[in-house]
C-alpha positions in Angstrom: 0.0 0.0 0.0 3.1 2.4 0.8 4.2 2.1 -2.8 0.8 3.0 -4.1 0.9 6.1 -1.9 4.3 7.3 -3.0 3.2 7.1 -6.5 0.2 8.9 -5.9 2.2 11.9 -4.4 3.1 14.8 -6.6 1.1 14.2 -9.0 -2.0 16.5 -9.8 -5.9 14.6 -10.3 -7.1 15.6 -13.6 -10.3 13.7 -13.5 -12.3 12.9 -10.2 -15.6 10.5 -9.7 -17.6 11.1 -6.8 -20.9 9.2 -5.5 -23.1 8.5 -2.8 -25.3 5.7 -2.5 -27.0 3.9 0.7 -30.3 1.9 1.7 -33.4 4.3 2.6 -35.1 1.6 4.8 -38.4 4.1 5.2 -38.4 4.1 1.1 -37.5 0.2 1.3 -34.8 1.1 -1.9 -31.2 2.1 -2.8 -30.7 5.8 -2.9 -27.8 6.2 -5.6 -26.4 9.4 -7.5 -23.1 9.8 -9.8 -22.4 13.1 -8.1 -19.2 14.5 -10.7 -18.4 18.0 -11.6 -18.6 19.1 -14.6 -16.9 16.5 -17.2 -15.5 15.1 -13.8 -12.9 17.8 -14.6 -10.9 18.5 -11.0 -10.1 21.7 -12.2 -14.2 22.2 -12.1 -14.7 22.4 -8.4 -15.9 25.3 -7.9 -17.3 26.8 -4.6 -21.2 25.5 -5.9 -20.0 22.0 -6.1 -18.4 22.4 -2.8 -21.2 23.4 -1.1 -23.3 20.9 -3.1 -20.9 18.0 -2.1 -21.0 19.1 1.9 -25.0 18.7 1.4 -24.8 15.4 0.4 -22.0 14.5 2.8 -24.2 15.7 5.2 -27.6 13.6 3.6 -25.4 10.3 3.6 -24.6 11.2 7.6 -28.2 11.6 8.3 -29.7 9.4 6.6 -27.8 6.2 5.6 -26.8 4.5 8.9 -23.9 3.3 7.8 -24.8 1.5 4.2 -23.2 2.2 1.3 -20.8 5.0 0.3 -19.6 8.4 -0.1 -16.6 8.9 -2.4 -15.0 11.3 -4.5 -11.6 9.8 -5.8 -8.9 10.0 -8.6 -9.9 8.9 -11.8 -8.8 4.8 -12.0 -7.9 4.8 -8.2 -8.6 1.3 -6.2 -9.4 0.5 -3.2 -6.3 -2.2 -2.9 -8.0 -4.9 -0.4 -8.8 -2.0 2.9 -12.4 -3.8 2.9 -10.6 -7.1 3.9 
């Protein structure tokens, strides 16, 4: 995993993915939503998407209870066995 890191450092994301999904057990269904910037272009982020990202930080707090995810990552980047 220390390799991985060292690669990753110094070098700027060009393209990001972001997402949040978890179970709504009132709704009895997956809530899901590809939550990119625009063109999932880093560079994009903008103080909008910030604030947009925090809400739905904030919706995945309150409302997932602990299912699912919230992610926004480096294009291509993998989870390397952490979920073991």
């Amino acid at each position: 995993m220390l390799n991985l890191w060292n690669d990753l450092i110094g070098t700027k994301m060009k393209k990001v993915h972001s997402e949040i999904l978890y179970y709504n057990e009132e709704e009895s269904m997956n809530i899901h939503s590809d939550t990119c910037p625009p063109n999932c272009d880093f560079e994009e982020i903008n103080a909008d998407y910030r604030k947009y990202v925090h809400k739905l930080l904030d919706e995945w707090l309150d409302e997932s209870n602990g299912t699912g995810i919230f992610y926004i990552r480096e294009e291509g980047f993998r989870d390397y066995g952490n979920d073991e």
